[in-house]
C-alpha positions in Angstrom: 0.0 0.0 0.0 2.8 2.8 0.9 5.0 1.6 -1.8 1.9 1.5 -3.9 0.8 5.4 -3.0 4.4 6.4 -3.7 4.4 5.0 -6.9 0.7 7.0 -7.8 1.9 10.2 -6.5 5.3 9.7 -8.6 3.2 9.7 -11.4 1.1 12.3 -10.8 3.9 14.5 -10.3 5.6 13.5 -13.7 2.4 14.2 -15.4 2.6 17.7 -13.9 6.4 19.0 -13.8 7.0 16.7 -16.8 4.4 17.4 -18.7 4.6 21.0 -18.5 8.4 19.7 -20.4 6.8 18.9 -22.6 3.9 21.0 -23.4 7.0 24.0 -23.5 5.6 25.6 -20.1 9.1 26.0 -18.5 11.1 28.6 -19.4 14.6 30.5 -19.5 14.3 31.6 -16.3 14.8 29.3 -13.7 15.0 25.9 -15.4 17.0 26.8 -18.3 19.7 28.6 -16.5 19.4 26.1 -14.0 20.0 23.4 -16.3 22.6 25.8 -18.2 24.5 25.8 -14.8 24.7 22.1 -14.6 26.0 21.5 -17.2 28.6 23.8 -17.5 29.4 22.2 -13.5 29.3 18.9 -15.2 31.9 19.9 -17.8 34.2 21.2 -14.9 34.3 24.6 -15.2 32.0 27.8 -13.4 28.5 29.5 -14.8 29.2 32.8 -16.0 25.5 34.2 -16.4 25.9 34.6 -20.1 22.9 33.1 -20.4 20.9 35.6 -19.6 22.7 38.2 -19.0 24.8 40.2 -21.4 27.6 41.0 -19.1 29.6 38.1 -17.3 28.7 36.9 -13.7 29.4 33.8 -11.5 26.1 32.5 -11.0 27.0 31.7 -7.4 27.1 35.1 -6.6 23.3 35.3 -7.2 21.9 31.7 -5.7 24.7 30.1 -4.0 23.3 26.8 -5.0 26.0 23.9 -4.1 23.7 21.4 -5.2 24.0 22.4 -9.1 27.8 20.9 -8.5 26.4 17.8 -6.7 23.3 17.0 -8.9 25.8 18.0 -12.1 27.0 14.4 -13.6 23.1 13.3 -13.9 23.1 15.6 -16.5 24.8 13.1 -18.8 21.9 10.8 -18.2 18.7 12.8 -18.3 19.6 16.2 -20.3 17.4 18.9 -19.7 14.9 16.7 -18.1 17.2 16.4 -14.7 16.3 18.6 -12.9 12.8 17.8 -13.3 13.5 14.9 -12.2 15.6 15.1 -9.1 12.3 17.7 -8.0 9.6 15.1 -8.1 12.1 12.6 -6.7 12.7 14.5 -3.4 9.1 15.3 -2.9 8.6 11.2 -2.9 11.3 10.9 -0.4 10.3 14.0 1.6 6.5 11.7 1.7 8.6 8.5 3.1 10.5 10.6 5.1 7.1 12.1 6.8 5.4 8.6 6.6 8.8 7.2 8.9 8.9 10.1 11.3 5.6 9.7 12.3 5.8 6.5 12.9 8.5 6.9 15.6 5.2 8.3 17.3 2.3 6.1 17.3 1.8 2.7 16.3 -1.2 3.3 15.0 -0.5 3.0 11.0 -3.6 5.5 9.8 -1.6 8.7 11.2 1.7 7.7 9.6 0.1 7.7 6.2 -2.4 10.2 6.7 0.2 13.0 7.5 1.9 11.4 4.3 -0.9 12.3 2.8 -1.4 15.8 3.8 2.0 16.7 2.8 1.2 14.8 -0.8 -1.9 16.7 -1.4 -0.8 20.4 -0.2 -0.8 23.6 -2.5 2.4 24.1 -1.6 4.3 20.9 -2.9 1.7 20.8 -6.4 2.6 24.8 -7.3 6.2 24.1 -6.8 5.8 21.3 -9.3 4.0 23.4 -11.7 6.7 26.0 -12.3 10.1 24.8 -13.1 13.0 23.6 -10.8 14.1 25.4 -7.3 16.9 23.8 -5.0 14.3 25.2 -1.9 12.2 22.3 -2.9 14.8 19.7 -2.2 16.2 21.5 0.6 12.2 21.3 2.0 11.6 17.9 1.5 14.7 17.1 3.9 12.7 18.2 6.7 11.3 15.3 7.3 14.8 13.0 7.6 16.1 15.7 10.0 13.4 15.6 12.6 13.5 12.0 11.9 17.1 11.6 12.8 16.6 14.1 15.5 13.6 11.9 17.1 16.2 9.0 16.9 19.1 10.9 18.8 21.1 10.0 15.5 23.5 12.7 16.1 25.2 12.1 12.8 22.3 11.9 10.7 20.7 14.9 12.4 23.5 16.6 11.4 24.2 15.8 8.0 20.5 16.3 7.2 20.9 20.0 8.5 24.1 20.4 6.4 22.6 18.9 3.3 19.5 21.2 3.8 21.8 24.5 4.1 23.6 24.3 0.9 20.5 24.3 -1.1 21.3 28.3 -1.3 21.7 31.2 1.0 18.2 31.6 2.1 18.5 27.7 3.2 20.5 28.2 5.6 19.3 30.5 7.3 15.6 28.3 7.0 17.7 25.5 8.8 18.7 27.9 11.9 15.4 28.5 13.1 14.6 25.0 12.2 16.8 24.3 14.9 16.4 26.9 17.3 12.6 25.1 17.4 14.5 21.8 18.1 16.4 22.9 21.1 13.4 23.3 23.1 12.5 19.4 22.0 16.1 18.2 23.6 16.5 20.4 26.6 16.5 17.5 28.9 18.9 15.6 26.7 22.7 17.0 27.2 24.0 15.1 24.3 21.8 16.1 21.3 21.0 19.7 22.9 24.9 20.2 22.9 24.5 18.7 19.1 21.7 20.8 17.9 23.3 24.1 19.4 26.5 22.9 18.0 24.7 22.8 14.5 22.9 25.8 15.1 26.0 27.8 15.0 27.9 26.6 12.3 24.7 26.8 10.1 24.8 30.3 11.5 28.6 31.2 10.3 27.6 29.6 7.1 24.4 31.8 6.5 26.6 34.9 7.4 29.6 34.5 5.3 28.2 33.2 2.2 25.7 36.3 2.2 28.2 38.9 4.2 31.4 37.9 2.3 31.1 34.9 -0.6 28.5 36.3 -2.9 29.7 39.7 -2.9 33.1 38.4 -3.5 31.0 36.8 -7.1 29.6 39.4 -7.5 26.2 38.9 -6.0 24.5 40.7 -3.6 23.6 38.2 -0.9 20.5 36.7 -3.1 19.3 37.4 -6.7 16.0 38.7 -5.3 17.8 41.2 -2.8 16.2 44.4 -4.1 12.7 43.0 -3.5 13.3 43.9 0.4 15.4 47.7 -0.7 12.7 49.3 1.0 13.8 48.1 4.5 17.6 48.8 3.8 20.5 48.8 1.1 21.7 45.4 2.6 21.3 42.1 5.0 22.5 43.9 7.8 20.4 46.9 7.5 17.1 45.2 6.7 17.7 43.2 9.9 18.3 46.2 12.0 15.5 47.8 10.9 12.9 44.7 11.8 15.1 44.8 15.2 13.8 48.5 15.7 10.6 48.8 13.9 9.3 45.6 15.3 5.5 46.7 15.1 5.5 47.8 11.5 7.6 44.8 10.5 4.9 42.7 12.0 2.0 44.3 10.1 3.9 44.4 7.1 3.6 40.8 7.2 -0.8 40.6 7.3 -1.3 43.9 5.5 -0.9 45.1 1.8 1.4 47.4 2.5 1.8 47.6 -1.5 -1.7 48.7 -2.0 -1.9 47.1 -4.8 -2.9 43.3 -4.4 -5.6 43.4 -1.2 -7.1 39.8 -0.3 -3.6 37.6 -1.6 -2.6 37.3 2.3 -5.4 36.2 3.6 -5.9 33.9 1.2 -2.2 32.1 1.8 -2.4 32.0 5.4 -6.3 30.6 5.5 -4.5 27.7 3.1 -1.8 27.3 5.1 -4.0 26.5 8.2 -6.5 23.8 6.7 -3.6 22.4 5.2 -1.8 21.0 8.7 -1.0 24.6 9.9 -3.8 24.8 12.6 -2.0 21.9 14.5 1.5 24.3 14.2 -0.8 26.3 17.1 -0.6 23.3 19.4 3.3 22.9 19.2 4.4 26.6 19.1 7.8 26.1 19.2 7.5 24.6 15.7 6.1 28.3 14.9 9.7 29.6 14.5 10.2 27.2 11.5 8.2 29.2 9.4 9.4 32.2 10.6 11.7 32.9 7.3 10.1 32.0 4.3 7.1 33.5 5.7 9.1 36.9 6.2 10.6 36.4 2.9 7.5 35.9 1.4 5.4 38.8 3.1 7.9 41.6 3.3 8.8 41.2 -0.7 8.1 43.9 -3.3 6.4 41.5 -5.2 3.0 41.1 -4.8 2.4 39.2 -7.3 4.8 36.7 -7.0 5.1 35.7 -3.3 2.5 36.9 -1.7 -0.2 34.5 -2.7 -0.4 30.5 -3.1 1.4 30.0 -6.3 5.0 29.3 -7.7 7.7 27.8 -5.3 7.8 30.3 -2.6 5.5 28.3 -0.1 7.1 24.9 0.0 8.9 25.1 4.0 6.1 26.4 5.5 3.8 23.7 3.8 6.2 21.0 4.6 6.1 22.0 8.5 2.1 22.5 8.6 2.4 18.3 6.8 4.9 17.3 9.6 2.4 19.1 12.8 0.4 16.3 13.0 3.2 14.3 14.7 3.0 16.4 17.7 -0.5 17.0 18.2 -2.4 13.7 17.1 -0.7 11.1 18.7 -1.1 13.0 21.8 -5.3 11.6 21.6 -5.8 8.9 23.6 -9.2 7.2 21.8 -8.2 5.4 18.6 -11.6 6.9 16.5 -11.1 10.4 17.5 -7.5 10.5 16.5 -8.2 8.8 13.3 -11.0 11.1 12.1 -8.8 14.0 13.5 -6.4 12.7 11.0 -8.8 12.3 7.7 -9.9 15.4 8.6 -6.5 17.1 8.1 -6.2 15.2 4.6 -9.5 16.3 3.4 -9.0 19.8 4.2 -6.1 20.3 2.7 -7.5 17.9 -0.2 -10.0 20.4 -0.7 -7.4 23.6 0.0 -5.6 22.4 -3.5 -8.5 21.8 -5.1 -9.3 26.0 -4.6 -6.0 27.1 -5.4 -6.5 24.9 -8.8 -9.8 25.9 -10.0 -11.0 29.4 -8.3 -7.6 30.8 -6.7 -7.8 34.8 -5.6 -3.6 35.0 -6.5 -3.6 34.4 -10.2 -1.9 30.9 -11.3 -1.3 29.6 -14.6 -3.6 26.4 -14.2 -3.1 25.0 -17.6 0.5 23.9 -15.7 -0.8 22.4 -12.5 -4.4 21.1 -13.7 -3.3 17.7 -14.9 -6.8 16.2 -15.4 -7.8 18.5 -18.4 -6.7 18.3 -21.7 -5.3 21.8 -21.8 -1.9 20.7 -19.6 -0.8 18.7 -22.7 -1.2 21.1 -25.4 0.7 24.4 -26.1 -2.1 27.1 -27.4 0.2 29.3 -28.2 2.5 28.2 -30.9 2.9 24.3 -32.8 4.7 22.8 -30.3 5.7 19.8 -33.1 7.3 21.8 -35.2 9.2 23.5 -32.2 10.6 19.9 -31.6 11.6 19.1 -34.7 13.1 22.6 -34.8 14.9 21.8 -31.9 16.2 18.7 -33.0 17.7 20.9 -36.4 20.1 22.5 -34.3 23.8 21.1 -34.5 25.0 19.7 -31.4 27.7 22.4 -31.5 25.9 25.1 -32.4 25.6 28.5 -30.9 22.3 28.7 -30.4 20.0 32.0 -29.0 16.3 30.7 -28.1 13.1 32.4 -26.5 12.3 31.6 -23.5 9.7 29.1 -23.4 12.3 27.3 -25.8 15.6 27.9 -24.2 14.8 25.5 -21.3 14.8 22.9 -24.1 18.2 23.3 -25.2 20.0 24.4 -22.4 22.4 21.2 -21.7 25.0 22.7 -24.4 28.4 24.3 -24.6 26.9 27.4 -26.1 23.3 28.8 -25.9 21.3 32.1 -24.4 18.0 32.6 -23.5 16.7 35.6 -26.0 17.4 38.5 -26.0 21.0 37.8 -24.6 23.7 36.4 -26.8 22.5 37.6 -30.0 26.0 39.3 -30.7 27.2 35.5 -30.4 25.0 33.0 -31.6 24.5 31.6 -35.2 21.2 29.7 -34.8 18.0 31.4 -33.3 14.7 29.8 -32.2 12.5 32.4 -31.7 8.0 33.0 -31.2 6.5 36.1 -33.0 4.2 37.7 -30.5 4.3 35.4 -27.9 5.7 35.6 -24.3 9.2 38.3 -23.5 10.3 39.6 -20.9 9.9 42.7 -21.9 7.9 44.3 -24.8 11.5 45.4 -26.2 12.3 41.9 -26.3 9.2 40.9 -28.5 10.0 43.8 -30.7 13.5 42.8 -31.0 12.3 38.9 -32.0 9.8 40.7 -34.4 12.9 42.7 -35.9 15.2 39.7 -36.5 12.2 37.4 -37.7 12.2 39.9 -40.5 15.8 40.8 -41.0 16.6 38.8 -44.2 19.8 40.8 -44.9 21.5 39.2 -41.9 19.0 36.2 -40.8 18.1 32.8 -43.3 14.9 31.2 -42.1 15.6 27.8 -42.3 12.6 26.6 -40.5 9.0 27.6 -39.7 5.8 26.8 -38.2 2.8 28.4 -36.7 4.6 31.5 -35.5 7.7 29.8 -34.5 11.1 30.3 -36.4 14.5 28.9 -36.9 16.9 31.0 -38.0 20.7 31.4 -39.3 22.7 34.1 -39.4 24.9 34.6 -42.5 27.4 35.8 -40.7 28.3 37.2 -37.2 28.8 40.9 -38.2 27.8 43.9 -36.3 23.6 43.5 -35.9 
């Protein structure tokens, strides 16, 4: 039966993530430059944001992401799919990691695979899915193995799971700290693992600090890619924590309010999911509180409304995963067999029925062609032939130079040399490119319009329902 669930949700996940793939709904920006990243890590040598970017830049300096290095030789296997790939397989173990930890708790088998369950069914794990690849997501679904080694006084594993979890990226890390600043409380009658925990605690701590405070910059980052969505509390890390140190009050409201004016009811609506999806228990263990503490911050104090604030994309997968795990410290606690069980279905159903909102009548918009997988639309692009994009893609030499939109560049991205449109156009010599479909920017569609029609310096060697492959005759001045 648990092997068997696995298995379903494994699939259902593939269908999703994977399908997207395939259906060209993943894009230049993250899994492309993700993917780009691997594989230059793969082939030994560092991601210099060309890619994207015109100018050169270590793409550690922007996501200090150690797993790109580890994950890099799979590359050779699965191509642009592995990412993909290693996504859906850590939310599978993050399930059997939940369905083992709660079974350290009760020896009634219902709970263990109901909390499974809830964590399998919540908005936060099937809108991650639906939107290309973040290390957070694997980071997340660690969660479970650390409070499992944790519960087993495995010093070592508690430890390594910690450590695994912090490299993720920058923001990791710090996730991890107050993960276990919660814990402390759990072990303050056990010497050993409180001395191992606080012990942990601290060199998470120094790793936070000096990959934000001194390694990025030193790439050229600025402690996190995302850094100016939080300019309006301070020009850096230190400064937007010392203004949430003195302006405690607004920093609080900031968090509930729309302090953007500009996207009223997106709040509410997260933190109402969060709660019927396992969060309500969090109330009965409030310790476990502080591990949502950061992404919760990170989500509500952004500059983004659109983006973080709400249910959708990647940006609610820790506190999600910690509302899934709450029902190990609040059910098993019941005493009558029938109460804890329908306690327990409870949970499930209401956060059964939370993703079923946030996939058909969501107040935070969401792109639900990518995550409703049981309608026809998820496997067709409307937008452009998406057979004649692969066998466009597929025309491309293997050592080619190649400059693709967006919603193509994820597609081609495990290469020596390729850019997601508009960079690289001084460099390449083949270009993929949609008229009048999705940019960046409108300059950007205007510049794909301009070289679609440029036949002094372009040869179309391939078209298709608005979708173009194209030569250049030579790599002059354009």
């Amino acid at each position: 039966m648990l092997a068997a669930t696995l298995l379903l949700f494994a699939v259902l996940f593939a269908l999703e993530s994977i399908g997207n793939h395939c259906s060209f709904r993943t894009y230049g920006l993250d899994l492309g430059l993700y993917t780009k990243t691997l594989y230059d890590h793969a082939h030994l040598r560092p991601n210099d944001g060309s890619f994207f970017l015109d100018t050169q830049s270590n793409q550690m300096g922007g996501h200090f992401d150690i797993y790109l290095w580890l994950f890099s030789p799979l590359v050779y296997l699965f191509g642009n799919y592995t990412l993909l790939i290693i996504q859906i397989a850590s939310v599978i173990v993050g399930m059997y990691g939940t369905y083992c930890l709660v079974r350290l708790y009760t020896d009634d088998n219902f709970l263990p695979f109901a909390s499974m369950l809830t964590l399998g069914f919540s908005f936060g794990v099937w809108h991650a899915l639906s939107f290309d690849y973040h290390s957070n997501v694997v980071s997340a679904m660690m969660l479970p193995w650390l409070l499992y080694f944790f519960k087993k006084g495995s010093v070592g594993g508690m430890v390594t799971m910690a450590l695994f979890m912090s490299i993720a990226k920058e923001t990791s890390a710090l996730w991890v700290c107050f993960v276990l600043v919660a814990l402390l409380w759990d072990c303050r009658r056990e010497k050993r693992m409180l001395r191992a925990v606080a012990l942990t605690l601290a060199g998470c701590a120094v790793y936070f600090l000096t990959v934000t405070l001194v390694v990025m910059p030193a790439l050229g980052g600025g402690g996190g890619t995302g850094f100016w969505r939080y300019s309006w509390m301070g020009d850096n890390v230190g400064q937007i924590a010392i203004w949430m140190l003195t302006h405690p009050w607004q920093a609080v409201k900031a968090v509930f309010t729309d302090f953007m004016g500009t996207a009223p009811g997106l709040k509410a609506e997260f933190f109402i999911c969060l709660l019927l999806s396992g969060g309500l228990l969090c109330l009965f263990k409030p310790n476990w509180l502080l591990m949502i503490v950061p992404p919760v911050l990170m989500k509500m104090l952004a500059s983004d409304p659109g983006a973080f604030w709400g249910i959708a994309l990647h940006y609610n997968i820790e506190v999600c995963v910690v509302a899934a795990l709450a029902m190990v410290s609040v059910l098993p606690r019941l005493k009558a067999l029938v109460p804890r069980r329908v306690a327990a279905l409870l949970v499930v159903v209401a956060t059964l029925l939370t993703l079923h909102h946030t996939v058909t009548n969501p107040r935070t918009f969401v792109q639900l062609d990518n995550i409703c997988i049981f309608t026809a639309d998820h496997y067709r692009q409307p937008t452009f032939d998406a057979v004649a994009a692969r066998r466009m893609i597929g025309e491309v030499p293997s050592d080619a130079s190649v400059c693709a939109s967006t919603m193509l560049s994820s597609h081609l991205a495990a290469r020596d040399s390729v850019y997601a449109f508009p960079a690289g156009i001084r460099k390449a010599n083949y270009f993929l490119l949609l008229q009048n479909h999705f940019c960046y920017t409108d300059s950007d569609a205007q510049l794909a319009h301009k070289i679609i029609n440029d036949t002094v310096h372009y040869r179309v060697v391939d078209s298709g329902d608005n979708i173009y492959l194209l030569v250049a005759k030579d790599l002059i001045e354009r």
